[in-house]
N, C-alpha and C positions, 0 to 999 in steps of 0.2 A: 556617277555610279549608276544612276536608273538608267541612262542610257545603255551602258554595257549590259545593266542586264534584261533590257529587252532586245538587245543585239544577239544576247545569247539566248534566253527563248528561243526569239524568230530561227536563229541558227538550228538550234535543236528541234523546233518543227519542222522545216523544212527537211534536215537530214531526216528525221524517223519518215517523213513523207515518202521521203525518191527513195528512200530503203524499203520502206513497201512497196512502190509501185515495181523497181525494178527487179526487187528477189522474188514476186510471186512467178516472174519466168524466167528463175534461174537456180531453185533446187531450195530456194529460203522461203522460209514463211515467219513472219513477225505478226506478234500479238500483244497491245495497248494493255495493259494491267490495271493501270491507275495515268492519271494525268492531273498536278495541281500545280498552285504557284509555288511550291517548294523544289518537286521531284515529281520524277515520271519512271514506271516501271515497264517493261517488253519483254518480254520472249520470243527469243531468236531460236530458230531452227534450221540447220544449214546439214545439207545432205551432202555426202562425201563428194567431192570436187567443184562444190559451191562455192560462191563466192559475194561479198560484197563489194559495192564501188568504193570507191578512195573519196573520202571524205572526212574533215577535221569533226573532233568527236571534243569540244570546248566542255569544261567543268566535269566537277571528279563524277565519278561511276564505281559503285559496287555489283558485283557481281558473284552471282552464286550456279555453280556447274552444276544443272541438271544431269547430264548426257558428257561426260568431260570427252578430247580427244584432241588430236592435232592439229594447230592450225597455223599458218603463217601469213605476217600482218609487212603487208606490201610498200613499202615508202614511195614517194611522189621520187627520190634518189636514185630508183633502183635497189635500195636495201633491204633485205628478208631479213625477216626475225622472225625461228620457229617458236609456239609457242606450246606444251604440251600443258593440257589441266584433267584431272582427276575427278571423277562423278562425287558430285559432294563439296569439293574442292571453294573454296572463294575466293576472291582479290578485290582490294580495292582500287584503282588504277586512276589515279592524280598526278601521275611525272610528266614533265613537260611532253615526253618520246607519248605517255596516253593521248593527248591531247592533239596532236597532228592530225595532220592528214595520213590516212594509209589505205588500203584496199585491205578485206580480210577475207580468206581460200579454207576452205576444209579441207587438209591435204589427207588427212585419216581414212582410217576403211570403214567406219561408222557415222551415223547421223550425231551429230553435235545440238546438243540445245542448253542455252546457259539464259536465265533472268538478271536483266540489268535494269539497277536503276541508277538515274542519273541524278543527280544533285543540279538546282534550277542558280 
């Protein structure tokens, strides 16, 4: 059990890592909220036809829609799933389908920013 979850840790460092480095030149910008051994909170800001890389997003995440709008979440398949959310809006996303791997696209005509925290 300790192992798994420093497996996920390290997992979820590293993803929030290359999600920073690679959104700041590509329309995203994320910002570190909090960071402990329970949970960690970000703010994602994705500019219309932004995008993130495809990567497994391990243990649940709440999330609350600053900026709601359209977006669609990419499968390593080929399978789109549009997703539309509402300023205000929240979810919690714990289904297995949360947990994958996917890529995620601002397909919307507005800037999108939602705070997630994840569960460690």
């Amino acid at each position: 059990m300790k192992k798994t979850i420093q497996l996920l840790i390290t997992t979820l460092f590293f993803t929030l890592a290359s999600t920073a480095v690679l959104a700041n030149d590509k329309g995203v910008d994320t910002k570190q909220i909090f960071s402990n051994d329970k949970a960690s909170g970000v703010i994602i800001t994705m500019q219309p036809g932004a995008s993130l890389p495809s990567v497994a997003r391990p243990g649940a995440r709440a999330v609350y829609f600053i900026k709601g709008g359209k977006l669609e979440r990419i499968y390593a398949d080929g399978k789109i799933v549009k997703k539309e959310y509402k300023d205000g809006e929240t979810a919690f996303l714990d289904k297995p389908e949360d947990q994958e791997a996917y890529a995620i696209k601002n397909v919307g005509k507005s800037v999108f920013k939602a705070y997630t925290v994840t569960i460690k």
